[in-house]
Backbone bond lengths (Angstrom), bond angles and torsions (degrees), N, CA, C in turn:
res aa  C-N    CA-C-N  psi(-1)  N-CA   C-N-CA  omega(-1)  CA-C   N-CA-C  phi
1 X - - - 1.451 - - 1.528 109.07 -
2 X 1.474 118.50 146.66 1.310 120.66 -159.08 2.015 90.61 -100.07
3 X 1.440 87.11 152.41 1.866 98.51 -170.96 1.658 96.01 -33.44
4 X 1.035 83.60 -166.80 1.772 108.07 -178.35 1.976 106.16 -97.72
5 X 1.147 109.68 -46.78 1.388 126.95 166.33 1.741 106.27 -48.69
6 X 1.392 98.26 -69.37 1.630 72.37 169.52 1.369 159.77 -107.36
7 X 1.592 82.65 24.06 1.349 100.17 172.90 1.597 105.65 -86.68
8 X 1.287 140.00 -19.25 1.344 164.89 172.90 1.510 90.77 -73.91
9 X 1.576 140.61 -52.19 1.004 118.54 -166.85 1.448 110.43 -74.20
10 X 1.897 125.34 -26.61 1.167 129.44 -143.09 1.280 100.21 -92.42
11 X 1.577 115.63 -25.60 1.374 122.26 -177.10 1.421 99.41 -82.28
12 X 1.415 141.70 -41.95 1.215 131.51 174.09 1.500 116.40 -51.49
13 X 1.269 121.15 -59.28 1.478 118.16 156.27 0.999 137.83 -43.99
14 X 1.118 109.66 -7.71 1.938 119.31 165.06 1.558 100.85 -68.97
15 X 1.462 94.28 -46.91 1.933 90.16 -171.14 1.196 112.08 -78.03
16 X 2.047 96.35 150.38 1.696 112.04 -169.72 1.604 114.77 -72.63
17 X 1.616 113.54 -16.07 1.600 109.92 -160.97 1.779 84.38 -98.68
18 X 1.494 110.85 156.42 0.698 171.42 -136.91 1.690 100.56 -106.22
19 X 1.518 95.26 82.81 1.771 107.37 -167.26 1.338 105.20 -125.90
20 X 1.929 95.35 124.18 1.757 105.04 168.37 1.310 105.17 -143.16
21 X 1.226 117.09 127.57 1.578 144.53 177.96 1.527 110.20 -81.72
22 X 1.039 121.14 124.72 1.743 144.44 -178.37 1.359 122.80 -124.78
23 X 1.312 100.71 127.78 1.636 99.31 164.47 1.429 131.79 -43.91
24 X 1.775 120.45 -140.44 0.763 146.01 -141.16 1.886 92.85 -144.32
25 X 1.184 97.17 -46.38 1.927 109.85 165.98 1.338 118.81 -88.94
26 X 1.553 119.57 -17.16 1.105 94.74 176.03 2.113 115.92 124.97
27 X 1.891 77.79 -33.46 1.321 97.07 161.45 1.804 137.03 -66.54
28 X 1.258 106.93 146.40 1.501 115.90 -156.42 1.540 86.27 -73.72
29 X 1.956 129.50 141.58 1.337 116.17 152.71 1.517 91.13 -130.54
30 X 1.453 135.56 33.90 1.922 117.46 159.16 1.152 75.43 174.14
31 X 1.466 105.28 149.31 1.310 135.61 150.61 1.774 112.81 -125.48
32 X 1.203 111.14 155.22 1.482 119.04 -167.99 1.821 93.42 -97.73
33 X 1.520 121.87 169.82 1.232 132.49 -144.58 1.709 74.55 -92.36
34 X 1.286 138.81 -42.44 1.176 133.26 -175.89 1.472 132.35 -71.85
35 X 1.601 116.88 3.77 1.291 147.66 169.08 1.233 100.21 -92.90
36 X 1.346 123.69 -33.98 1.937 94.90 -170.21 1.610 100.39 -118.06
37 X 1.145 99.80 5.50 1.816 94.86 156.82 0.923 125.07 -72.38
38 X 1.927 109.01 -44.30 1.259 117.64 -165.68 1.788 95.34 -73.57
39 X 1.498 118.47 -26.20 1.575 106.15 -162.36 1.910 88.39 -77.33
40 X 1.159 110.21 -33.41 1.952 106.32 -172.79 1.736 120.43 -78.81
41 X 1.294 89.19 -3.87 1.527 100.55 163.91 1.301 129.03 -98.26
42 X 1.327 102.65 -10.06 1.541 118.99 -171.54 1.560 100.27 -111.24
43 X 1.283 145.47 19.36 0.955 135.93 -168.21 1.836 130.66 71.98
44 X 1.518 116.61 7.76 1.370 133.35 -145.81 1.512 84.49 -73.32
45 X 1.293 119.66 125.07 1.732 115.17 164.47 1.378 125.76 -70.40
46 X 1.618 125.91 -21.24 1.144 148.40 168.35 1.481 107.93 -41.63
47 X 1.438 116.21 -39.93 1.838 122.77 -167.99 1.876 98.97 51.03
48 X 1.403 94.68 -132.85 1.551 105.84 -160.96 1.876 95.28 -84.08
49 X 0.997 115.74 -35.05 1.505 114.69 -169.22 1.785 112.28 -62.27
50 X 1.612 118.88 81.60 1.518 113.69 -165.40 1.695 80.10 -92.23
51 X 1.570 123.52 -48.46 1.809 118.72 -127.14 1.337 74.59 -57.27
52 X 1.720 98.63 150.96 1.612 109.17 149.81 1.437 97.59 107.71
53 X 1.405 128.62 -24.57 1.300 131.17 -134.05 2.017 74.32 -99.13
54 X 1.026 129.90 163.37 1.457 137.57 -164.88 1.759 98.03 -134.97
55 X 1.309 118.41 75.99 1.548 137.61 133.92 1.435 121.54 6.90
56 X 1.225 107.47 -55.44 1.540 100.82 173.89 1.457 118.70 -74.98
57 X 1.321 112.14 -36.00 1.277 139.36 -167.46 1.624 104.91 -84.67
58 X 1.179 113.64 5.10 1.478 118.09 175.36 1.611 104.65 -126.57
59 X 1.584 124.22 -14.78 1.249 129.25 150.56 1.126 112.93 -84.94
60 X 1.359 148.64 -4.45 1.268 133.16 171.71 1.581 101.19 -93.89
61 X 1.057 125.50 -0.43 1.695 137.95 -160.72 1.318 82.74 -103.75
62 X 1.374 118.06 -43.92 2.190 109.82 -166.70 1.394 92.28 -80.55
63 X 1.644 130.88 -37.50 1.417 120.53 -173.59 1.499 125.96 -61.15
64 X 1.579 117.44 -22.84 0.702 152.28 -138.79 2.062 83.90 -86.94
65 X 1.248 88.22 -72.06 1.435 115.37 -173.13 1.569 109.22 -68.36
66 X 1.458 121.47 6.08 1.251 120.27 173.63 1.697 118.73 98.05
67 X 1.329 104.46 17.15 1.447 125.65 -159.01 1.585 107.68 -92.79
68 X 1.491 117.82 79.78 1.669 113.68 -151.93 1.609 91.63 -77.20
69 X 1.244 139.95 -8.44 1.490 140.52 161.11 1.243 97.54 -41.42
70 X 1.584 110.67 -73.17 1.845 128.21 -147.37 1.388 73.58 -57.25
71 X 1.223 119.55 -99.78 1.493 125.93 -178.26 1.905 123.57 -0.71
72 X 0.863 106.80 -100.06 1.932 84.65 142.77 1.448 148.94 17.34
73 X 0.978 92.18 -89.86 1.545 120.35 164.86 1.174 115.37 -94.57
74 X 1.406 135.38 7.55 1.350 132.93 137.65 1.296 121.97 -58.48
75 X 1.380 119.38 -45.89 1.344 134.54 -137.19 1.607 89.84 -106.22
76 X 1.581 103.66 -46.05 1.791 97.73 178.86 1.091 120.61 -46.79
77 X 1.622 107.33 -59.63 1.376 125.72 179.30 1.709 109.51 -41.48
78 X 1.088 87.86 -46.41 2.008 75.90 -179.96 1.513 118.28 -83.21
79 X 1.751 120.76 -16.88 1.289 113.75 166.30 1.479 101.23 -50.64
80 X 1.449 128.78 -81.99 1.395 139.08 162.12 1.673 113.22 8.35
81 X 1.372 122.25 -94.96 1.187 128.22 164.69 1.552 118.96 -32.93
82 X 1.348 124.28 -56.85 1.248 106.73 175.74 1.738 120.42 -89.54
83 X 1.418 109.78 50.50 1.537 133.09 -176.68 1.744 93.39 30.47
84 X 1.242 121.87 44.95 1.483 97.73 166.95 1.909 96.21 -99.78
85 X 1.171 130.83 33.54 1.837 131.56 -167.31 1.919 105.06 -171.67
86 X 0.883 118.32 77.63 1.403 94.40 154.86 1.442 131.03 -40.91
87 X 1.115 126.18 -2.58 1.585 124.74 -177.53 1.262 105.46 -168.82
88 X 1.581 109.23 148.06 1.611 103.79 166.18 1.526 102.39 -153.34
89 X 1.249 134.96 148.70 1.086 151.38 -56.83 1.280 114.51 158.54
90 X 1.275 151.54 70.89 1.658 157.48 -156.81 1.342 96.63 -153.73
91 X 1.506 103.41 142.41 1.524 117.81 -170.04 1.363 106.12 -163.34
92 X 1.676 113.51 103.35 1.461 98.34 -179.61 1.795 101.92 -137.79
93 X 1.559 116.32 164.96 1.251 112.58 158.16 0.994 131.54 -86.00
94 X 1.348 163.06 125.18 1.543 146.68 148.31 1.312 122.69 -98.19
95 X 1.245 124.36 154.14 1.410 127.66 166.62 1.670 121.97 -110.95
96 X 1.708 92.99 109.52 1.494 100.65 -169.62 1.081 91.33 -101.51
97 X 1.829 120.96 145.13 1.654 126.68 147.25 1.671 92.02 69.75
98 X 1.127 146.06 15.76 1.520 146.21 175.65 1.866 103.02 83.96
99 X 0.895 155.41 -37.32 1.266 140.01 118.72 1.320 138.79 21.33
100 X 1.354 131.60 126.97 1.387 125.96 165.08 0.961 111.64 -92.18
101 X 1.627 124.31 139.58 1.446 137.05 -160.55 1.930 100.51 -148.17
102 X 1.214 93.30 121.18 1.708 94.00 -162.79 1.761 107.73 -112.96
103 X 1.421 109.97 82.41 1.602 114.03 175.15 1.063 104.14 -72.01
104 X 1.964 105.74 139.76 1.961 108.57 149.17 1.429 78.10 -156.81
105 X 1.915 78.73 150.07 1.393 117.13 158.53 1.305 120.72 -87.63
106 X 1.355 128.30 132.99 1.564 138.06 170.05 1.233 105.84 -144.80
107 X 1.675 97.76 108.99 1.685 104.99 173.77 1.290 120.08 -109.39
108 X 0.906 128.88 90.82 1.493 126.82 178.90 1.585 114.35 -76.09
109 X 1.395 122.45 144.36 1.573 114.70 -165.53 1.410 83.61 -106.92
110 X 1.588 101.48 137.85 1.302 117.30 -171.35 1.824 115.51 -117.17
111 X 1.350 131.60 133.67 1.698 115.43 -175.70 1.572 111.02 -55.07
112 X 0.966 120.19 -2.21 1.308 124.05 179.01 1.415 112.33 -66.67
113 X 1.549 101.61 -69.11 1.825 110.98 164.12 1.431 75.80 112.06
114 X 1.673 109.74 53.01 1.735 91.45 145.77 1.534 80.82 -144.92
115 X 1.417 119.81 -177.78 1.537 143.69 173.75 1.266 93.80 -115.69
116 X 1.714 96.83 169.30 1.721 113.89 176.32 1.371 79.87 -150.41
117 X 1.402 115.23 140.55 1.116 158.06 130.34 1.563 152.18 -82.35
118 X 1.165 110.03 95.48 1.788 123.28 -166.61 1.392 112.83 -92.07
């Protein structure tokens, strides 16, 4: 029988939405096979290499630039982490490449002390 890790990873990669797991900082620890398509289809320079990559710090980079998502989900994400939210909750449409493309955030705070993100 294959670890627990990757059998946890293989079943996450089955699913179509758009899954990334976060620390406690903020930092990336998994992304699902449907997270780095969508980032390598979209032009994402990152490719497959997310762990490590710091989530908030890449929404404060979209807020920055006028990105009321990043912004958003900057700010949730840290209600969350600093237990001021058990959950948070972002739901938006965009249109990539002429296409409808349907992002949300759902962070549920987990005893673990990481988030997941869909």
């Amino acid at each position: 029988m294959k670890s627990s890790y990757e059998f946890l990873s293989q079943v996450l990669d089955s699913i179509t939405a758009h899954i990334v797991v976060i620390n406690e900082l903020g930092e990336i620890q998994f992304v699902n096979k449907a997270w780095s398509t969508f980032g390598n289809n979209n032009a994402c320079v990152i490719g497959d290499n997310w762990k490590g990559v710091n989530y908030i710090n890449e929404c404060d980079k979209a807020s920055a630039m006028g990105d009321d998502f990043g912004t958003q989900a900057g700010a949730g994400i840290r209600r969350v982490i600093e237990n001021k939210a058990e959950i948070f909750i972002l739901s938006i449409l965009v249109i990539v490449l002429m296409r409808n493309v349907g992002l949300s955030c759902v962070l549920p705070r987990f005893r673990l002390k990481v988030a997941v993100i869909l």
